[in-house]
N, CA, C and O of each residue as an XYZ file, in Angstrom:
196
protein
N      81.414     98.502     -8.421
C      82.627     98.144     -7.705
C      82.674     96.641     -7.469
O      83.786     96.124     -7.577
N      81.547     95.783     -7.137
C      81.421     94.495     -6.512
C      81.538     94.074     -8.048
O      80.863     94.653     -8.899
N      82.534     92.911     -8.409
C      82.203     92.340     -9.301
C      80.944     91.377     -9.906
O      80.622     91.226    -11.084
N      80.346     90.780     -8.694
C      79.223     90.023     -8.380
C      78.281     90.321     -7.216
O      78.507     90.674     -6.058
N      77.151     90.068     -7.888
C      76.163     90.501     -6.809
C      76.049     89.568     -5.037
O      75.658     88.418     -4.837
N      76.535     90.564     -4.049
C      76.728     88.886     -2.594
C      75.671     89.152     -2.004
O      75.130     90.245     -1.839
N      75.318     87.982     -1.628
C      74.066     87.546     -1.039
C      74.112     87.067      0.823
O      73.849     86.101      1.539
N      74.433     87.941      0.887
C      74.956     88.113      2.119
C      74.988     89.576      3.093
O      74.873     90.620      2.450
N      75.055     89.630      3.779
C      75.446     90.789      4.837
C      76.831     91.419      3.985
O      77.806     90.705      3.752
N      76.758     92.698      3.613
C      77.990     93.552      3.091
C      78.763     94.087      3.599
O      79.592     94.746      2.971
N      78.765     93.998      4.821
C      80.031     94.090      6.076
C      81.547     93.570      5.697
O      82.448     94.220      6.227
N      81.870     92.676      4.999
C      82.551     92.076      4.386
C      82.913     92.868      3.407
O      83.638     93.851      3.560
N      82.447     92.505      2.375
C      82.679     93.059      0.853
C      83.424     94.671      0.975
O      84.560     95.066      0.713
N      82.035     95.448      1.569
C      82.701     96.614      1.877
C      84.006     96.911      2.774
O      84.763     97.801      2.387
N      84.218     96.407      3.615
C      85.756     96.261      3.927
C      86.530     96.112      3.280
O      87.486     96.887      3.320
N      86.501     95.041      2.363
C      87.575     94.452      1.257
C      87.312     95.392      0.481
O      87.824     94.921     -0.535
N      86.733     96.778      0.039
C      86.933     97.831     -1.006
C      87.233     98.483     -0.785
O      87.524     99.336     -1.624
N      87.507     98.743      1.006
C      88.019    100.215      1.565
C      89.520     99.508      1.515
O      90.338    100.174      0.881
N      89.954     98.421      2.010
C      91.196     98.247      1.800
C      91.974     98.335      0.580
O      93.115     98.768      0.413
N      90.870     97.681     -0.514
C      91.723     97.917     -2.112
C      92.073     99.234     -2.121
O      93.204     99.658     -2.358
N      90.785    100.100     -1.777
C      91.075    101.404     -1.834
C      92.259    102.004     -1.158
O      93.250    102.587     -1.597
N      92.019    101.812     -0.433
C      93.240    102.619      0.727
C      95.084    101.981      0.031
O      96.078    102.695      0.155
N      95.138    100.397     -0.729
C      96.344    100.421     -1.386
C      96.642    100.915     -2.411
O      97.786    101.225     -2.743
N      95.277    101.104     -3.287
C      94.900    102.101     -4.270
C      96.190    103.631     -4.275
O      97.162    103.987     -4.941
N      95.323    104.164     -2.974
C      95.684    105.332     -2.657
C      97.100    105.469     -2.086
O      97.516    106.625     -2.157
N      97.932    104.606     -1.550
C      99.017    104.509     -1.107
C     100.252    103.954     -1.636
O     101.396    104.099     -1.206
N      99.664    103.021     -3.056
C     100.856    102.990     -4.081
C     101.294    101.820     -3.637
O     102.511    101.682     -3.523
N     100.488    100.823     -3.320
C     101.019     99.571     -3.140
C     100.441     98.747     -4.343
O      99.430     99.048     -4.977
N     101.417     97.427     -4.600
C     100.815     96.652     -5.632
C      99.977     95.698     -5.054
O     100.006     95.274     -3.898
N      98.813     95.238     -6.477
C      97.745     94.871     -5.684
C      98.148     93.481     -5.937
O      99.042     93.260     -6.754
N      97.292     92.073     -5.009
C      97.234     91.118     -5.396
C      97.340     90.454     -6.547
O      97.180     91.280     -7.446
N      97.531     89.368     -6.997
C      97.101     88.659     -8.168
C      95.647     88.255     -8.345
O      95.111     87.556     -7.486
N      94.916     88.707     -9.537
C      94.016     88.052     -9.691
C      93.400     86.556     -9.253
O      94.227     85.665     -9.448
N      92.321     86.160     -8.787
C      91.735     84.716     -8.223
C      90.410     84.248     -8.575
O      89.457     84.333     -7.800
N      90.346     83.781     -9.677
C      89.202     83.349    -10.071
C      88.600     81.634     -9.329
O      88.169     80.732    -10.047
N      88.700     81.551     -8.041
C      88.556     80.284     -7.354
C      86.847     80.397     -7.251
O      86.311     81.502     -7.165
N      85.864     78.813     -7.275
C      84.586     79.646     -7.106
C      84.544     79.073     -5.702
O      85.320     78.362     -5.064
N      83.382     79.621     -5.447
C      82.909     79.469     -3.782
C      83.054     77.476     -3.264
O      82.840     76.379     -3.780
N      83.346     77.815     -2.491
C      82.398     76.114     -1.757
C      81.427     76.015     -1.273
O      81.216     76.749     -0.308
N      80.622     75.289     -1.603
C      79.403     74.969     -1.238
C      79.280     73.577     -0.716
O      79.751     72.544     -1.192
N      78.567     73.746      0.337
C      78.655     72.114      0.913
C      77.572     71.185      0.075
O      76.399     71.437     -0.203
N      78.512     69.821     -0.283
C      77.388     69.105     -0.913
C      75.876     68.715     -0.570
O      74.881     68.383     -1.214
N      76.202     68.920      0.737
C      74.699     68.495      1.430
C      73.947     69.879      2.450
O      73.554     70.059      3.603
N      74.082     70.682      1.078
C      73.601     72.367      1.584
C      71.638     71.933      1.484
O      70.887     72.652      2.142
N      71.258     71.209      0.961
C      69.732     70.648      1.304
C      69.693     70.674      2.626
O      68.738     71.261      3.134
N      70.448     70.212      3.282
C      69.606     69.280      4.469
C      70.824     69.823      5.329
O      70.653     69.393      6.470
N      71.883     70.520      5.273
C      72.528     70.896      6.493
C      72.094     72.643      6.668
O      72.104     73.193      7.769
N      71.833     73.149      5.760
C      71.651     74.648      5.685
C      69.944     75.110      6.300
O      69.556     76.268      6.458
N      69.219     73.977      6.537
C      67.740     74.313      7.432
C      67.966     73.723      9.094
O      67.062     73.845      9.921
């Protein structure tokens, strides 16, 4: 289901599949595709410890 493996707490992700799901199931149209990539802060060295 996850297109990519998240490296993170799945609290998230899984939400965002019960909702696809649930428009899935209710006949709504889905978003447009978004291939944007993440941000990462340039100074993830030394701000992320």
């Amino acid at each position: 289901i996850f297109p990519r493996v998240t490296n993170g707490n799945l609290n998230a992700p899984s939400i965002m599949t019960g909702e696809k799901a649930s428009d899935h199931i209710l006949g709504r149209t889905p978003l447009a595709p978004s291939n944007q990539e993440p941000w990462i802060n340039p100074r993830w060295q030394v701000a992320d410890r």
